[in-house]
BAMAR-352277 format. One record per residue (C-alpha): residue number from 1; residue in one letter; chain; x negated, y negated, z negated. Coordinates in steps of 0.05 Angstrom, whole numbers. Example, Ala and Ser with C-alpha at 12.3 -4.5 7.8 and 13.67 -1.06 7.14 Angstrom:
BAMAR-352277
{n 1&res a&chain A&xx -246&yy 90&zz -156}
{n 2&res s&chain A&xx -273&yy 21&zz -143}
end
This chain:
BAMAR-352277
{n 1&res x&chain A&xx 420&yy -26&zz -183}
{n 2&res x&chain A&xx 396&yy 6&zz -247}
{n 3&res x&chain A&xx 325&yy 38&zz -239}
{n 4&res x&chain A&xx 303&yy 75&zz -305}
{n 5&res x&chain A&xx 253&yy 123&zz -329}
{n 6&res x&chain A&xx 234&yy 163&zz -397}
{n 7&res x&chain A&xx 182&yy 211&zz -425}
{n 8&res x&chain A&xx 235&yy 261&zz -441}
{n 9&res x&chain A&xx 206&yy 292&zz -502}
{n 10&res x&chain A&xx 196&yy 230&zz -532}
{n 11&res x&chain A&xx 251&yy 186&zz -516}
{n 12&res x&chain A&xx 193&yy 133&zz -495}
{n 13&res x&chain A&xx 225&yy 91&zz -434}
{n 14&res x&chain A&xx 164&yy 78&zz -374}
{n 15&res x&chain A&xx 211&yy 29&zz -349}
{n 16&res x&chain A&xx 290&yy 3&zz -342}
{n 17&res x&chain A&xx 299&yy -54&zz -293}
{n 18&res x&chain A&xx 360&yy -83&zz -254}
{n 19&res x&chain A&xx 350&yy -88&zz -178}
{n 20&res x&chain A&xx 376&yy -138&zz -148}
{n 21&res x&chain A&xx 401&yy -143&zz -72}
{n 22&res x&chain A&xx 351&yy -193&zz -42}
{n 23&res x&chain A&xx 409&yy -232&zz -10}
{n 24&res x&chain A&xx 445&yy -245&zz -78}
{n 25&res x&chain A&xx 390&yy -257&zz -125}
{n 26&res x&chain A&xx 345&yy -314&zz -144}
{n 27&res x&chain A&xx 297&yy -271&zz -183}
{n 28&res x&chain A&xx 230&yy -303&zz -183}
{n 29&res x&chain A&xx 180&yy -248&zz -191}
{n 30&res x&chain A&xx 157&yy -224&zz -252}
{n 31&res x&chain A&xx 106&yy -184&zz -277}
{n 32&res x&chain A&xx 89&yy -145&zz -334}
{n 33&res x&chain A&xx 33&yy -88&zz -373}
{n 34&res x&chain A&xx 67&yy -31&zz -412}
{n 35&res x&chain A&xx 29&yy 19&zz -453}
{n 36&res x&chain A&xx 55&yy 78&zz -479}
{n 37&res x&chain A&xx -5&yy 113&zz -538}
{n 38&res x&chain A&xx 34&yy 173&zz -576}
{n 39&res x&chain A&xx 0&yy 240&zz -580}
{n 40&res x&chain A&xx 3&yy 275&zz -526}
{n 41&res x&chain A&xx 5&yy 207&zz -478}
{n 42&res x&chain A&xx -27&yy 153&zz -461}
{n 43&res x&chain A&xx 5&yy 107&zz -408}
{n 44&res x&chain A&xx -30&yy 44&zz -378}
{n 45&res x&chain A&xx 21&yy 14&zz -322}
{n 46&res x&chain A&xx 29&yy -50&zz -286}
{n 47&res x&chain A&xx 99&yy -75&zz -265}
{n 48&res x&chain A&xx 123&yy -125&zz -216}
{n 49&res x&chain A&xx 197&yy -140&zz -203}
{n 50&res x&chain A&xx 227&yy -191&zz -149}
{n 51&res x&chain A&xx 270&yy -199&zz -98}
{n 52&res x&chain A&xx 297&yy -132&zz -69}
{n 53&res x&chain A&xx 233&yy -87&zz -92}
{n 54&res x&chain A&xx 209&yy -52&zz -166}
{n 55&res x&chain A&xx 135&yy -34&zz -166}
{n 56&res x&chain A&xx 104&yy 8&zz -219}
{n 57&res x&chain A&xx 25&yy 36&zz -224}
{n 58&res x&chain A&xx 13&yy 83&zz -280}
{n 59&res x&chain A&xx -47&yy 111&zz -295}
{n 60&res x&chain A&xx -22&yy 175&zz -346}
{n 61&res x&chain A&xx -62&yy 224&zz -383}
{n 62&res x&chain A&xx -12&yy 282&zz -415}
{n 63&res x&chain A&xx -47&yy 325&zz -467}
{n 64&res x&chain A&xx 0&yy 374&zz -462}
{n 65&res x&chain A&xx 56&yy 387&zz -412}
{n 66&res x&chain A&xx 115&yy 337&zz -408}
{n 67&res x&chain A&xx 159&yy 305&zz -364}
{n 68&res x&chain A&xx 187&yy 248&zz -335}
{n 69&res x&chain A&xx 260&yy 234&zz -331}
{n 70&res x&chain A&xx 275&yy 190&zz -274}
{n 71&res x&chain A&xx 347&yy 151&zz -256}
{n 72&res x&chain A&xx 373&yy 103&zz -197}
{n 73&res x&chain A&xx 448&yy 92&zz -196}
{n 74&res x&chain A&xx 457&yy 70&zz -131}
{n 75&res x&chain A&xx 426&yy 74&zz -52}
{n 76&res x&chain A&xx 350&yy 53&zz -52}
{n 77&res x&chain A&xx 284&yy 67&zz -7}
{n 78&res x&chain A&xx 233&yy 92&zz -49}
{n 79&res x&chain A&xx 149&yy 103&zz -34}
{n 80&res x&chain A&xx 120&yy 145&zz -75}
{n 81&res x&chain A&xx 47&yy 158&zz -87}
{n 82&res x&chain A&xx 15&yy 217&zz -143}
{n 83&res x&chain A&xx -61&yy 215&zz -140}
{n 84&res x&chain A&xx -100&yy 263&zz -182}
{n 85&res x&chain A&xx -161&yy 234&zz -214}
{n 86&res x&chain A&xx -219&yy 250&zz -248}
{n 87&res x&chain A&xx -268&yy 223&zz -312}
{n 88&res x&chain A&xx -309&yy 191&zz -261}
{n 89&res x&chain A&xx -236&yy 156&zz -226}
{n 90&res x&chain A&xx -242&yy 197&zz -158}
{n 91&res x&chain A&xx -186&yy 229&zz -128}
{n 92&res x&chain A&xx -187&yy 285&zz -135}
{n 93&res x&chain A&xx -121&yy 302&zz -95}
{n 94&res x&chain A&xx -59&yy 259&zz -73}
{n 95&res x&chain A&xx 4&yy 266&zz -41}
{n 96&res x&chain A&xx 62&yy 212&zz -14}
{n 97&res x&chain A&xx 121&yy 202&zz 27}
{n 98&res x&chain A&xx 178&yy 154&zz 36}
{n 99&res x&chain A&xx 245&yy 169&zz 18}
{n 100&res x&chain A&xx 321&yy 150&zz 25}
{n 101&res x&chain A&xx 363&yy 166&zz -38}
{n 102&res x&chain A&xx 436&yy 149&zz -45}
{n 103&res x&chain A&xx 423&yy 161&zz -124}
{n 104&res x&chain A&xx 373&yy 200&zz -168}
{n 105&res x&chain A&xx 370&yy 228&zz -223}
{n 106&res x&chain A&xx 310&yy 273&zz -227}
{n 107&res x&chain A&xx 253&yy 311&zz -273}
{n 108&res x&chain A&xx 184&yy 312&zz -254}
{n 109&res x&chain A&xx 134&yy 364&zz -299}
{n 110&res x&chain A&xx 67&yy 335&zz -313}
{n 111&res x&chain A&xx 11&yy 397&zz -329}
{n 112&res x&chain A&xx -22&yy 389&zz -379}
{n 113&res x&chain A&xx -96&yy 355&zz -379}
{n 114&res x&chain A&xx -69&yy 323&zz -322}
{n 115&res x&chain A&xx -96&yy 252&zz -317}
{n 116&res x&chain A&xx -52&yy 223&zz -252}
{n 117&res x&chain A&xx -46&yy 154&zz -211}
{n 118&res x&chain A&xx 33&yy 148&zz -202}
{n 119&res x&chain A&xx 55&yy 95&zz -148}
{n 120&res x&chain A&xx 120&yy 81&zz -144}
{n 121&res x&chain A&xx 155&yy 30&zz -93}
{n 122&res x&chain A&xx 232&yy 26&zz -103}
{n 123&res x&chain A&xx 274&yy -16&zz -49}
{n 124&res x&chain A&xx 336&yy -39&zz -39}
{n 125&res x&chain A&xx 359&yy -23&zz 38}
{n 126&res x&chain A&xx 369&yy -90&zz 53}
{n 127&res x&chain A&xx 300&yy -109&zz 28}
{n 128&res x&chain A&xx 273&yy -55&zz 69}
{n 129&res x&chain A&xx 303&yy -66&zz 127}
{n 130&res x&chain A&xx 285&yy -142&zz 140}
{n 131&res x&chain A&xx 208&yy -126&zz 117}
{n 132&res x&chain A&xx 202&yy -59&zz 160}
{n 133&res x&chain A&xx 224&yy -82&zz 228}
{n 134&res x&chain A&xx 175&yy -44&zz 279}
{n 135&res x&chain A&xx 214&yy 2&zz 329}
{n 136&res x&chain A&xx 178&yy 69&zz 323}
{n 137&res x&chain A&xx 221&yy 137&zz 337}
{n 138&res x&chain A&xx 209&yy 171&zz 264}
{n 139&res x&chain A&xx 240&yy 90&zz 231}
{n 140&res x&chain A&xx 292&yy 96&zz 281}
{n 141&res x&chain A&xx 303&yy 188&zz 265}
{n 142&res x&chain A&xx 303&yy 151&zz 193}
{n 143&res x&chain A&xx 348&yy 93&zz 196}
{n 144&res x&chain A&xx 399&yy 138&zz 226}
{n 145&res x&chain A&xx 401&yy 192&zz 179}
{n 146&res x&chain A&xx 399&yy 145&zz 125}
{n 147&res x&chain A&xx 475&yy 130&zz 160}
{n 148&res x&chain A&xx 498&yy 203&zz 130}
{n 149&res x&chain A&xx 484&yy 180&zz 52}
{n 150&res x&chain A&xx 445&yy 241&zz 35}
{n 151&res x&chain A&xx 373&yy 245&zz 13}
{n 152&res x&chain A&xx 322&yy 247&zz 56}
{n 153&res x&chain A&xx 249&yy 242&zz 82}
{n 154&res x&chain A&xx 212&yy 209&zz 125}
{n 155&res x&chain A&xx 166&yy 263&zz 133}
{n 156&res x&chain A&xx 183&yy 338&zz 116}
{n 157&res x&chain A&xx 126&yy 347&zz 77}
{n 158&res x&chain A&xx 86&yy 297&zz 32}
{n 159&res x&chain A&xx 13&yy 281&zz 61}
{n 160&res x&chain A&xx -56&yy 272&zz 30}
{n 161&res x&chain A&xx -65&yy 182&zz 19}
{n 162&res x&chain A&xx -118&yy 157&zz 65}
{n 163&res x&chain A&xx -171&yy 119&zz 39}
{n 164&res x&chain A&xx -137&yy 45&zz 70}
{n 165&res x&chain A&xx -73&yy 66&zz 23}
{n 166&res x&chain A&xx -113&yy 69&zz -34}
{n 167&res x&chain A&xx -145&yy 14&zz -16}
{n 168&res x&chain A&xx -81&yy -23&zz -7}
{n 169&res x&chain A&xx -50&yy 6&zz -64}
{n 170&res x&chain A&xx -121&yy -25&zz -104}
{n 171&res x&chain A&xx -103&yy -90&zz -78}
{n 172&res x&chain A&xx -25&yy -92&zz -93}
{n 173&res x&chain A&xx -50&yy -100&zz -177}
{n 174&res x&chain A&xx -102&yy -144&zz -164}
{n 175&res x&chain A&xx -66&yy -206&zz -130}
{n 176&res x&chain A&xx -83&yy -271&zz -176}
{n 177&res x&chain A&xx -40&yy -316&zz -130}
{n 178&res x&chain A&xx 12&yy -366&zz -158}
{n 179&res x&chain A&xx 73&yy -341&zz -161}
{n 180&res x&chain A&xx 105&yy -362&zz -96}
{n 181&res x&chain A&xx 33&yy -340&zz -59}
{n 182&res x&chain A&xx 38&yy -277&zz -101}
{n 183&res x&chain A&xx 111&yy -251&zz -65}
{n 184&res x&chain A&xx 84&yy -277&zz -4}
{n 185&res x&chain A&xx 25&yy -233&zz -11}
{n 186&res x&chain A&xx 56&yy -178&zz -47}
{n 187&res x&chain A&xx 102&yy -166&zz 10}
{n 188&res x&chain A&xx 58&yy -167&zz 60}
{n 189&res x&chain A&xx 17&yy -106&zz 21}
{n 190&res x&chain A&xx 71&yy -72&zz 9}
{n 191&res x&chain A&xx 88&yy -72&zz 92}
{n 192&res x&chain A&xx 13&yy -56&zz 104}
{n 193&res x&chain A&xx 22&yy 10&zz 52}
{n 194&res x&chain A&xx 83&yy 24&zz 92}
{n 195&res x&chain A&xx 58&yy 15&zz 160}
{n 196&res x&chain A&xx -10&yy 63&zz 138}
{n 197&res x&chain A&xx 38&yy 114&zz 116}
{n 198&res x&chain A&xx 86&yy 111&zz 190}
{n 199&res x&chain A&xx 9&yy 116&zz 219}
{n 200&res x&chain A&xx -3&yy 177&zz 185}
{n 201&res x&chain A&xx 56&yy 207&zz 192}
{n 202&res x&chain A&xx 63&yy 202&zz 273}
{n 203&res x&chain A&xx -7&yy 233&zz 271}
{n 204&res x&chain A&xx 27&yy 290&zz 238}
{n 205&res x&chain A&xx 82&yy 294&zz 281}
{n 206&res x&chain A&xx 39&yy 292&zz 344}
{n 207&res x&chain A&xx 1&yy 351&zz 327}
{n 208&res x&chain A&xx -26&yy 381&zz 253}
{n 209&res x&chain A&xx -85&yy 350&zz 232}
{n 210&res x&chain A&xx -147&yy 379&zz 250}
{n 211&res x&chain A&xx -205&yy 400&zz 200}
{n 212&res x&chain A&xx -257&yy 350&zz 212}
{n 213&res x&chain A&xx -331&yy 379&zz 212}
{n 214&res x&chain A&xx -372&yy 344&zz 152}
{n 215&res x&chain A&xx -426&yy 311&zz 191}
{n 216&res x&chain A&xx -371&yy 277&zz 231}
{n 217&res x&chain A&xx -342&yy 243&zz 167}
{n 218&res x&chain A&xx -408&yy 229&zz 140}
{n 219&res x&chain A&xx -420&yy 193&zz 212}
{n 220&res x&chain A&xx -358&yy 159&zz 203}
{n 221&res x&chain A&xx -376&yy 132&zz 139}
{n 222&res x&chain A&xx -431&yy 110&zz 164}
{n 223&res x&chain A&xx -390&yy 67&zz 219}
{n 224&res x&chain A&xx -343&yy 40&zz 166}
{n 225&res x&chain A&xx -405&yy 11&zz 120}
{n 226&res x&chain A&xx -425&yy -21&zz 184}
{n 227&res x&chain A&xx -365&yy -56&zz 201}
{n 228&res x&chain A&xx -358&yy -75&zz 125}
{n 229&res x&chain A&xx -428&yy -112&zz 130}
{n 230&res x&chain A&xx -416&yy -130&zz 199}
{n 231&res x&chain A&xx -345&yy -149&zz 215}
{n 232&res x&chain A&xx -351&yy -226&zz 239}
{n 233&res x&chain A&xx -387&yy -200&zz 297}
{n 234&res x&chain A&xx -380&yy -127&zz 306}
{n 235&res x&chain A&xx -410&yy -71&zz 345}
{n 236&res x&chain A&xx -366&yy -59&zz 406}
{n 237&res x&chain A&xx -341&yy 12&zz 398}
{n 238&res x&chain A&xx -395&yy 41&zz 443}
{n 239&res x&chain A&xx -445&yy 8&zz 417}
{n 240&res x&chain A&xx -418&yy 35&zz 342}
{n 241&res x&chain A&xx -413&yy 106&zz 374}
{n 242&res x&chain A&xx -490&yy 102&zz 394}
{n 243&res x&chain A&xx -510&yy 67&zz 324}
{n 244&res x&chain A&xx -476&yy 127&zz 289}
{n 245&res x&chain A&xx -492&yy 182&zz 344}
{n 246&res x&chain A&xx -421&yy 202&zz 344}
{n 247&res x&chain A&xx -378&yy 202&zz 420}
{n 248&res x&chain A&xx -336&yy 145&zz 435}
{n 249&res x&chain A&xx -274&yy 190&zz 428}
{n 250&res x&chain A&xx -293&yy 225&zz 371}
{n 251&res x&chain A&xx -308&yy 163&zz 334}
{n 252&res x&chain A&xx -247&yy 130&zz 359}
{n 253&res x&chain A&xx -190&yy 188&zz 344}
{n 254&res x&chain A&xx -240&yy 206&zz 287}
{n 255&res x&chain A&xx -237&yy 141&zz 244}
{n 256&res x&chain A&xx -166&yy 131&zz 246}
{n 257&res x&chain A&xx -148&yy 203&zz 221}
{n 258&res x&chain A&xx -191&yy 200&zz 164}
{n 259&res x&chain A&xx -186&yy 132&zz 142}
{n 260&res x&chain A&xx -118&yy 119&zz 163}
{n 261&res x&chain A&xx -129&yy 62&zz 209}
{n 262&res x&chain A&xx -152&yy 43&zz 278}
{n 263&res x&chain A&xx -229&yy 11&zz 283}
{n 264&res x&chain A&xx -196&yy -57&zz 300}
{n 265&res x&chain A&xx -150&yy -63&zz 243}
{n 266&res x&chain A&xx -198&yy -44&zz 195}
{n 267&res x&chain A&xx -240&yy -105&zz 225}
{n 268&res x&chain A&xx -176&yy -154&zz 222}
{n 269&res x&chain A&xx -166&yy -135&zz 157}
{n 270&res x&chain A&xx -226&yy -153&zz 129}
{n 271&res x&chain A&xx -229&yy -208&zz 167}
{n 272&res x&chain A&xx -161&yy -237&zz 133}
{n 273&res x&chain A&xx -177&yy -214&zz 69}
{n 274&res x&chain A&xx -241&yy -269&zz 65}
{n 275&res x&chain A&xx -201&yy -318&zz 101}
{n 276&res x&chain A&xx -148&yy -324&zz 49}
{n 277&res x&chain A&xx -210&yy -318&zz -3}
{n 278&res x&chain A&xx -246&yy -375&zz 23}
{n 279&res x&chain A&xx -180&yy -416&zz 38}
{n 280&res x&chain A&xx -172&yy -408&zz -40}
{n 281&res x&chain A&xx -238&yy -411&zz -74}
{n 282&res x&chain A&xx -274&yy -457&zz -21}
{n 283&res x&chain A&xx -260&yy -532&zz 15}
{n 284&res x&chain A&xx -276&yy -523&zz 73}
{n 285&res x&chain A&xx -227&yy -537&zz 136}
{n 286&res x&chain A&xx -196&yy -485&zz 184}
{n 287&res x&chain A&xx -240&yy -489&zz 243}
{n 288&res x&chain A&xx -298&yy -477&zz 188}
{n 289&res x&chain A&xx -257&yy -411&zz 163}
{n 290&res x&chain A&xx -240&yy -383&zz 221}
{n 291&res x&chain A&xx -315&yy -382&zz 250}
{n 292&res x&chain A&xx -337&yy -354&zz 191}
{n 293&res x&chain A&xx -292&yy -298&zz 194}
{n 294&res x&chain A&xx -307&yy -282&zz 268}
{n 295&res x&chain A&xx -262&yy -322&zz 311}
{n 296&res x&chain A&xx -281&yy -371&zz 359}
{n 297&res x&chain A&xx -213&yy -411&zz 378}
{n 298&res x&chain A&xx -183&yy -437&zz 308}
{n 299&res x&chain A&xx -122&yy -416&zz 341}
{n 300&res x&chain A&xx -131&yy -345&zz 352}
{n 301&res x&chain A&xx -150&yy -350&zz 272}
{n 302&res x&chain A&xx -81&yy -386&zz 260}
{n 303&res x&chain A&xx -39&yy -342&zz 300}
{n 304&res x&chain A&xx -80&yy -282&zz 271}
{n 305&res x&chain A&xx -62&yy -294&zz 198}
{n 306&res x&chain A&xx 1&yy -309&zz 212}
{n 307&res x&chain A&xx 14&yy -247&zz 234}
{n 308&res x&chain A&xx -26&yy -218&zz 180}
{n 309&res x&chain A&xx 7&yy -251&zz 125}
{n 310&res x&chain A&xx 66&yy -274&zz 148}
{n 311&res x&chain A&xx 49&yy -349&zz 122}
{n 312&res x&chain A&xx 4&yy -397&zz 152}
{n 313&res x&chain A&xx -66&yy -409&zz 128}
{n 314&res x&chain A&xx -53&yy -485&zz 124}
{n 315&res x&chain A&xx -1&yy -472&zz 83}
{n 316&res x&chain A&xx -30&yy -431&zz 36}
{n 317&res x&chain A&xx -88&yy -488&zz 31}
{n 318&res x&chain A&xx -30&yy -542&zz 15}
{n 319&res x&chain A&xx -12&yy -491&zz -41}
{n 320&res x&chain A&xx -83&yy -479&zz -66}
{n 321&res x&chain A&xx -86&yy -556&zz -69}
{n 322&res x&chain A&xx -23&yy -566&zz -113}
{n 323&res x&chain A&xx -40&yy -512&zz -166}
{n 324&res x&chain A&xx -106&yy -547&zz -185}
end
């Protein structure tokens, strides 16, 4: 699969790769900065290719109005994120959705004075298939149509990224691992970005999201700092809901729709995230870890990571170990 894409008026190429089908390549992954600096652009973007996936962030600033030519020769999944920013790096707006493309060859217009995050996630179906394996009707509505070789959506409309996307999406260029960590890892972020945006759009599907009031987000706020200081030993949920004088319910349905996750992922995640930091950066054993991070049993903190990572935490140690 040949994945390609130019500035159009300037003949400048962003990138042009060659995919490989996970099952028939031995591509280690490989990484990679481009910058692009001609009047009117200036293009920062960080690459990785591997096994079955192309991942591109661009941070672009057009002077003046342009576009971006865009070409895949052959069937590919594709997750796409534009985030608007501004000079102080907030988002100022953002929009995403996952796609099935038997081909593409296509032209996107960037205004001008338009300074833009571009995310872009291209899979091969096999790849896709064996990371995304949950059984949830809209994969299933998608897998099937997918059958009929025509373009299509996930969602019939691209959605607003939650915060935990952009968080994710933060993470994906800032994994240090060695390289056999680093696919490890870099899969397992890529199936978190994925899983955040099937979240969002069920939410979507069950019912149009609902305005909510601005003292309710600035409570939930509030409940997410708290968990962020406090997540080896939590607030129970009601005890949260009290601390931030917001109902159980409201604080419940509430933090999930804006931030994009439930309360108890949030917590795991954080909790995983300083695991695998102190499995890495300190020597200290398991059981030590895993009561730091909030679990009791060491093997409730085994099977947890596993899950979360797809890799044990001892083996990850072993790996540590070797690279010094």
């Amino acid at each position: 699969m040949i994945i390609r894409a130019k500035i159009k008026e300037h003949n400048e190429w962003l990138f042009w790769e060659e995919l490989s089908e996970e099952s028939s390549s031995n591509r280690d992954l490989s990484e990679k900065n481009i910058t692009i600096s001609k009047f009117p652009i200036q293009i920062s973007s960080y690459q990785i290719l591997s096994k079955g996936i192309f991942i591109i962030q661009a941070e672009m600033t057009f002077s003046e109005a342009g576009s971006i030519q865009a070409e895949i020769d052959s069937e590919a999944i594709v997750s796409q994120f534009i985030i608007g920013v501004n000079q102080h790096n907030k988002p100022t707006f953002s929009k995403h959705n996952i796609r099935y493309l038997p081909n593409m060859n296509e032209e996107h217009v960037v205004p001008e004075n338009q300074r833009c995050l571009y995310i872009l996630l291209v899979m091969t179906p096999n790849f896709y298939h064996n990371l995304v394996t949950i059984y949830n009707p809209l994969q299933d509505q998608f897998k099937q149509r997918m059958t009929q070789r025509n373009a299509v959506s996930i969602f019939n409309e691209d959605l607003p990224a939650t915060i935990e996307m952009l968080h994710t999406i933060e993470e994906l260029g800032k994994i240090k691992d060695k390289k056999e960590l680093k696919q490890i890892f870099t899969n397992a972020k890529v199936l978190e970005l994925i899983m955040y945006q099937f979240e969002q759009f069920g939410l979507a599907v069950e019912k149009d999201i609902e305005e909510i009031r601005t003292e309710d987000i600035l409570k939930l706020e509030d409940a997410k700092k708290i968990l962020t200081q406090q997540f080896v030993d939590p607030p129970t949920q009601r005890q949260l809901s009290k601390i931030v004088l917001l109902n159980e319910f409201k604080l419940r349905n509430g933090f999930k729709r804006y931030f994009g996750t439930t309360i108890y992922n949030f917590i795991t995640r954080l909790r995983m995230e300083e695991a695998k930091r102190l499995i890495l950066d300190e020597e200290k054993n398991m059981y030590e870890i895993a009561t730091q991070v909030g679990f009791k049993h060491q093997a409730s903190f085994t099977h947890a990571f596993k899950k979360y990572y797809g890799i044990l935490p001892s083996d990850i140690y072993r790996s540590g170990q070797a690279s010094h």
